[in-house]
C-alpha positions as CSV (number, residue, x, y, z in Angstrom):
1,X,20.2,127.8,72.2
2,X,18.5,127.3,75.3
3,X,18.7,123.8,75.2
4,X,23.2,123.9,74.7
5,X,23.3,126.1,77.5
6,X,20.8,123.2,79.8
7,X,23.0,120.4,78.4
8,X,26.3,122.4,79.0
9,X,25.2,123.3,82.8
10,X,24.1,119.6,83.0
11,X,27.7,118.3,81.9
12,X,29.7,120.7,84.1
13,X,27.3,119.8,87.8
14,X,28.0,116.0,86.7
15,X,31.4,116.5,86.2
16,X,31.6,118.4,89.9
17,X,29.5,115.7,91.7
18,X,31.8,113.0,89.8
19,X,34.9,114.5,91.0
20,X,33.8,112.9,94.8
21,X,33.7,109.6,93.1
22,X,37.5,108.9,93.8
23,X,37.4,109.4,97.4
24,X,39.8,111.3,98.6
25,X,42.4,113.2,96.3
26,X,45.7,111.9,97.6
27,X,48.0,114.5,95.7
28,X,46.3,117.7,97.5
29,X,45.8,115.8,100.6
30,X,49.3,114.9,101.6
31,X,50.4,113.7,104.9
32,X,54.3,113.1,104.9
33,X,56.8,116.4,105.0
34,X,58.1,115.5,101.2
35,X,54.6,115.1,100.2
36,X,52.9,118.3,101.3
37,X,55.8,120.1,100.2
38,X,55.0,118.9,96.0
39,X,51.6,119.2,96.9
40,X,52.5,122.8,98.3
41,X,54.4,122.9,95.5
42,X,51.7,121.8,92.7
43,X,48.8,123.9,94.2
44,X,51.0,127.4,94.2
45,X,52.1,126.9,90.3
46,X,48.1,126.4,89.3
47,X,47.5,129.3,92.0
48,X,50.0,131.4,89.7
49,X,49.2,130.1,86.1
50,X,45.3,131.3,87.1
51,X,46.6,134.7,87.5
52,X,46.6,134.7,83.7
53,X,43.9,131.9,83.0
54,X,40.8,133.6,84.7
55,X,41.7,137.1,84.1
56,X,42.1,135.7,79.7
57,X,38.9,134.3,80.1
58,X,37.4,136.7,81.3
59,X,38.5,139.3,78.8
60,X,37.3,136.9,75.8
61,X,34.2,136.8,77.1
62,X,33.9,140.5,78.0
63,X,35.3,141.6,74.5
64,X,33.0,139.2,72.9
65,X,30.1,140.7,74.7
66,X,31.3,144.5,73.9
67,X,31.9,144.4,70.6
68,X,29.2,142.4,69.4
69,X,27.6,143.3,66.1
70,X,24.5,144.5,67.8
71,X,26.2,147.0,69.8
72,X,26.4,150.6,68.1
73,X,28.0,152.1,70.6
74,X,31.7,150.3,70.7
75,X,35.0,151.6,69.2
76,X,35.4,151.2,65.5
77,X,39.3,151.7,65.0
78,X,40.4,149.6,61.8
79,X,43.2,151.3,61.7
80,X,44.2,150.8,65.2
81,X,48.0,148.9,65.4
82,X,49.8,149.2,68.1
83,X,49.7,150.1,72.0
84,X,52.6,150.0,74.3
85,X,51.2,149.9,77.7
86,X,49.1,146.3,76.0
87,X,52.8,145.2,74.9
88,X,53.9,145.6,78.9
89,X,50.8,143.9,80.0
90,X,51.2,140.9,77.6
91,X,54.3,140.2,77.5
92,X,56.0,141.4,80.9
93,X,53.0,139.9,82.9
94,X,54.0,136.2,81.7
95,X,57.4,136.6,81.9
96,X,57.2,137.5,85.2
97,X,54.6,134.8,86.1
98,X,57.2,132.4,84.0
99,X,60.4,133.8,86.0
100,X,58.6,133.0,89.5
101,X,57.3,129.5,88.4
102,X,61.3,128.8,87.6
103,X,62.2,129.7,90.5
104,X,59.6,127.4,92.5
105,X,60.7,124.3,90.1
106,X,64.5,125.0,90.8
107,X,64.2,125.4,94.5
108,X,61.3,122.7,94.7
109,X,63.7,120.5,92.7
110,X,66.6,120.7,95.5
111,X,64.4,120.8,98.4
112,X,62.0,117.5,97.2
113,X,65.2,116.0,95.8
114,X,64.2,111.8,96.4
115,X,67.9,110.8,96.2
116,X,68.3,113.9,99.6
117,X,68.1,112.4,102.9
118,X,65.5,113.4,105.3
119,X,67.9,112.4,108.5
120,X,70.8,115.0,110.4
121,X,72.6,112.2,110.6
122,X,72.8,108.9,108.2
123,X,72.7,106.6,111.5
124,X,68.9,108.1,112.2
125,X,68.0,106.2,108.7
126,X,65.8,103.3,107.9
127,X,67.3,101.8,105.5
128,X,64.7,99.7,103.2
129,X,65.7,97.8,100.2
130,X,63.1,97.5,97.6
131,X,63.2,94.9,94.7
132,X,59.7,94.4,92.0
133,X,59.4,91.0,91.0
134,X,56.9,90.1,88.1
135,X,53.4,91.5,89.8
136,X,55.2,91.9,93.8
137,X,57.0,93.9,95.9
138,X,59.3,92.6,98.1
139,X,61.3,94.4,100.8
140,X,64.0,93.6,102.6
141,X,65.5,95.4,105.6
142,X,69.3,94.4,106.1
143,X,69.9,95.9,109.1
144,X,66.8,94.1,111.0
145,X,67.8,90.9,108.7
146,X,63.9,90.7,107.8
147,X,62.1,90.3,104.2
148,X,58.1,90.8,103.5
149,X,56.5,90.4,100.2
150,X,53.6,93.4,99.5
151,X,53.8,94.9,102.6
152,X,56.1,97.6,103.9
153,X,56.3,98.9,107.9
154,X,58.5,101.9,109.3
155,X,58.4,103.9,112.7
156,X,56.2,107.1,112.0
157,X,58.3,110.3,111.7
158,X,61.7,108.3,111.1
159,X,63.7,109.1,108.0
160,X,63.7,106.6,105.6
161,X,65.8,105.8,102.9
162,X,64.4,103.0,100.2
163,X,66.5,102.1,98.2
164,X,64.9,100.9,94.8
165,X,65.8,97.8,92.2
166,X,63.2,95.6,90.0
167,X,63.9,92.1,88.8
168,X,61.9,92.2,85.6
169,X,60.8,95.1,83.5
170,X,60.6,98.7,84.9
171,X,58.4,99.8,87.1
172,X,57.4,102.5,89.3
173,X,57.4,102.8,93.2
174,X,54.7,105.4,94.5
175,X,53.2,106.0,97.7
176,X,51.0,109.3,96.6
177,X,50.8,110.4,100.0
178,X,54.4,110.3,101.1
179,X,56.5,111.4,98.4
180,X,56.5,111.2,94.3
181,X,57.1,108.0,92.5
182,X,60.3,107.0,91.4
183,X,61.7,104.2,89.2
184,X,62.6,100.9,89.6
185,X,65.0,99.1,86.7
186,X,66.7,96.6,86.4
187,X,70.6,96.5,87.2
188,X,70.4,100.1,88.5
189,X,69.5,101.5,91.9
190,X,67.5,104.2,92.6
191,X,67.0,106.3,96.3
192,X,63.2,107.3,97.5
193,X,63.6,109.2,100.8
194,X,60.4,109.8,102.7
195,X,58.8,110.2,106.1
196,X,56.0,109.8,107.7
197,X,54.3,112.2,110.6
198,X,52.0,110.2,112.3
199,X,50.6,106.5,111.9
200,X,48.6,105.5,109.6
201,X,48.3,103.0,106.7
202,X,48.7,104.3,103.5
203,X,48.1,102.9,99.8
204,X,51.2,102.1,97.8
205,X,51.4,100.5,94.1
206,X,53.4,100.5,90.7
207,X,52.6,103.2,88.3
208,X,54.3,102.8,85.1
209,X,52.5,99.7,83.1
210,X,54.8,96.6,82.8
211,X,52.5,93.5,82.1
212,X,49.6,91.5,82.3
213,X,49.7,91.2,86.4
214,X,50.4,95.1,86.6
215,X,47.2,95.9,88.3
216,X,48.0,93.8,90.7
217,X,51.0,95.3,92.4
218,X,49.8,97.6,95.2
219,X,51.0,97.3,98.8
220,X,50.1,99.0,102.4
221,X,52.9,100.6,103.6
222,X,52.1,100.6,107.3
223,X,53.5,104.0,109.7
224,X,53.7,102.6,113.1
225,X,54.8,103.7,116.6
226,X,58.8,102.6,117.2
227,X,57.6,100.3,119.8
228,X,54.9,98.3,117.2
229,X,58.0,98.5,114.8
230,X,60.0,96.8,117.2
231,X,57.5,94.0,117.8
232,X,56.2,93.3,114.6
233,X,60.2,92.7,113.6
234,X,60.4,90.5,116.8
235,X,57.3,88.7,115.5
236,X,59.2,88.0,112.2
237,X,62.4,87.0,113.0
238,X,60.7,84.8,115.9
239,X,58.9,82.9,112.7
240,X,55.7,83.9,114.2
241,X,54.6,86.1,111.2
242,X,51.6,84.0,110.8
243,X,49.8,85.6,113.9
244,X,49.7,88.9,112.1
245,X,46.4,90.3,110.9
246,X,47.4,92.3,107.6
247,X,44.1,93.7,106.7
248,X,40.3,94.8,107.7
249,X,39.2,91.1,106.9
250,X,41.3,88.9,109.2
251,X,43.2,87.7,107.1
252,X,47.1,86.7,108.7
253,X,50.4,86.7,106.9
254,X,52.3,83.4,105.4
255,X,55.4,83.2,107.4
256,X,58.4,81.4,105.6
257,X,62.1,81.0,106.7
258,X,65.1,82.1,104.8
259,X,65.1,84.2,101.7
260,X,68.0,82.7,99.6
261,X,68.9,83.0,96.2
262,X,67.4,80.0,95.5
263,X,64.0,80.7,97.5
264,X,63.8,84.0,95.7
265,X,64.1,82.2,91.9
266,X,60.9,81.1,92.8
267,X,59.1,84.1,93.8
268,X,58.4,84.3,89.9
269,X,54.8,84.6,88.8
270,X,54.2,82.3,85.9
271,X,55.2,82.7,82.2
272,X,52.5,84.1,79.8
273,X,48.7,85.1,80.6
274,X,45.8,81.9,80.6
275,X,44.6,83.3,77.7
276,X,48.3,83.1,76.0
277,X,49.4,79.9,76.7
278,X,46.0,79.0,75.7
279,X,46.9,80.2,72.1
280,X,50.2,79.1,71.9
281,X,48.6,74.9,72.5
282,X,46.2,75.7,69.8
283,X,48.6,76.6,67.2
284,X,51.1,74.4,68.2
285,X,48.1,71.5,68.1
286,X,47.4,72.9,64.6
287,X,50.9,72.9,63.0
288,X,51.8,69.4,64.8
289,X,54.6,70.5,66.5
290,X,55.2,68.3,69.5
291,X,58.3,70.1,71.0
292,X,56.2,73.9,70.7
293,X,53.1,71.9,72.3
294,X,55.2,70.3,75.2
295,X,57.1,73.7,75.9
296,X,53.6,75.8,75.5
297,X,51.9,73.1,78.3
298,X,54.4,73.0,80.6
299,X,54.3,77.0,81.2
300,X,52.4,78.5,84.2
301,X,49.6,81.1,83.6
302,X,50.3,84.9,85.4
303,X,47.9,84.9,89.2
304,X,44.8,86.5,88.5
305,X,45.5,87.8,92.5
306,X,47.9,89.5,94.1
307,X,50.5,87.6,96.3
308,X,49.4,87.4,99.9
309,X,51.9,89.2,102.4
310,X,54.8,87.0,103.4
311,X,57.3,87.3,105.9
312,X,60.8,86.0,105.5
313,X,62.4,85.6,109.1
314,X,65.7,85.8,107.7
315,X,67.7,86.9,104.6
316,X,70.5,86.0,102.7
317,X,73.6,88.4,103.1
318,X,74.0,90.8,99.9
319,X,70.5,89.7,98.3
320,X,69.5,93.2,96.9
321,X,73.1,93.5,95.5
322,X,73.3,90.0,93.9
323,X,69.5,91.1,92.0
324,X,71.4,94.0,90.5
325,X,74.7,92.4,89.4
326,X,72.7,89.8,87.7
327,X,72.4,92.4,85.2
328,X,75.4,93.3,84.8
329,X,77.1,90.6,83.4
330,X,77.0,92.2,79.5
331,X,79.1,95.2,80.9
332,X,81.6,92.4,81.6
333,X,82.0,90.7,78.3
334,X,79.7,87.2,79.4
335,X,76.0,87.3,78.2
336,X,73.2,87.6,80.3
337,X,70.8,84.8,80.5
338,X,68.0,86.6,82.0
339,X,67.8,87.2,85.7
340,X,65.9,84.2,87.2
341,X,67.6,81.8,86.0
342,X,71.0,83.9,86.8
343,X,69.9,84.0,90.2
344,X,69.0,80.1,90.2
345,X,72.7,79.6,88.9
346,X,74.4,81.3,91.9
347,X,72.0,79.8,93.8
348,X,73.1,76.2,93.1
349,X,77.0,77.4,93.2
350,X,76.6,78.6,96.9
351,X,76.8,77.1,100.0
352,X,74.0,75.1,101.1
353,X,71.9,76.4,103.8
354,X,69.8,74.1,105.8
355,X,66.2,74.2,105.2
356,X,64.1,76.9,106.5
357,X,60.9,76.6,108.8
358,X,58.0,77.3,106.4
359,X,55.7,77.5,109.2
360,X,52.0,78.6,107.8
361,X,50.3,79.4,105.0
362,X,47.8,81.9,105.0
363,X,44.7,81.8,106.7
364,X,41.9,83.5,107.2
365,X,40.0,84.6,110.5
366,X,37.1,85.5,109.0
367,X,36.7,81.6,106.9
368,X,37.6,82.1,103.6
């Protein structure tokens, strides 16, 4: 016995010194107003369901204790049935708990709403339109006339409104310490309205699963002052994106020219894992099959790292919209070829632009 109990208080001081492990816990340590108010949100429903939790546990273990065979002195009622005032308590205590905790999730549900806008006035809005490629994020903001791949900047305590597409499977948009996640599917748009209050750099990824590169697709979503906003888009449209550092290390964006249909076809990360295509040779070498062998060679293995941050100093007019209505072509009686290769299509249909200045690739201050 003595030893369980050593083992059990062993388990339970790991488990509390683990829990430091992660750093810091994003979700109860909120910074922007949508944020804190789910967080406020999250921490006063546990606050309310412990007002049943501890008080249950404490009874079990109190009732164990009194009416344990060794005590001679404890009720002995077998033909004890029924109690109204223990009716009230079990019953009219939860469904008052269970009332209140509605109320917070309809009211929470309005308030923290990500399709309601956090401006007065819609002219106070960033407007940021967000598309996830196969293992990337790429953002484009149509009113600056700007695109960056994996990295995401916004003046601190502007409203902002993204507005949230993918190119491939679904996925999940989430900055934990802005606001909750939302979706991103393809042929639909979805709204994420956040804000944040002061500057900072804060951790953004994907978090719904979709593929071999998934754990790649994390971005910093940078909250600047409006006047490092207003340079740092300067900086871009000026093609000079290659002079910003992007992280602790040194290392400096790529800075390319025009995001076209045709430049974004190719923003797609390979075909099958290594480790697939791999496979496929074998077994096409086995069975003889020249064509399956020539069509299993010529594909391109997923990036075992994530894209480096890119800066588009220009974008093509209607981009985000021509991502989304690439999809749509089966609600309009043609069938849809898959969205790449859609894309590529209108691509070669439209009017040539000239080529863009692809100024640097990236490098890296610190050698690498």
């Amino acid at each position: 016995m003595r030893q369980k109990t050593l083992a059990v208080l062993s388990l339970l001081t790991a488990t509390t010194l683990l829990t430091g492990c992660g750093g810091d816990i994003v979700l109860l340590n909120s910074e922007g107003p949508v944020a804190q108010g789910l967080s406020g949100l999250m921490v006063t429903a546990i606050y309310v369901m412990l007002l049943v939790v501890i008080p249950s546990i404490i009874m079990a273990l109190w009732f164990g204790w009194k009416y344990r065979k060794s005590n001679k002195d404890a009720d002995y009622q077998p033909n004890w049935a029924h109690s109204t005032a223990i009716e009230i308590v079990v019953w009219g205590i939860p469904i008052i708990i269970i009332a209140f905790l509605a109320y917070l999730a309809y009211k929470g549900s309005h308030d923290y709403d990500p399709y309601k806008s956090r401006a007065a006035d819609s002219s106070e809005e960033l407007t940021i339109q967000v598309i996830a490629e196969q293992f990337k994020w790429i953002f484009i903001y149509p009113e600056q006339n700007i695109a960056t791949i994996n990295e995401v900047r916004f003046p601190e305590q502007q409203p902002i409104a993204f507005r949230i597409t993918s190119n491939f499977t679904m996925n999940s948009f989430f900055i934990p310490k802005l606001a909750g996640q939302i979706y991103a599917m393809a042929g639909m748009q979805t709204q994420l309205h956040l804000s944040a209050d002061t500057t900072g750099v804060y951790r953004g990824f994907s978090a719904n699963y979709s593929g071999y590169g998934f754990s790649q697709m994390y971005f910093k979503a940078h909250s600047v002052t409006k006047a490092q906003f207003d340079e740092w888009v300067n900086t871009i449209k000026a093609g000079k994106g290659n002079t910003i550092v992007v992280d602790d290390k040194g290392t400096t964006a790529i800075q390319k020219g025009l995001l076209d249909q045709a430049e974004f076809a190719t923003l797609k990360d390979g075909d099958r894992s290594k480790h697939q295509i791999e496979a496929l040779v074998k077994e096409a070498q086995r069975k003889g099959d020249t064509e399956a062998l020539e069509k299993a060679e010529a594909m391109k293995p997923f990036p075992n790292k994530p894209t480096p941050v890119t800066y588009y100093s220009s974008v093509q007019p209607d981009l985000f919209k021509t991502v989304i209505n690439a999809y749509m072509s089966n609600y309009h009686g043609n069938t849809h070829a898959g969205s790449h290769e859609q894309v590529a299509h209108e691509a070669a249909a439209s009017v040539e632009v000239p080529a863009s200045q692809d100024t640097a690739t990236a490098k890296t201050v610190a050698g690498e």
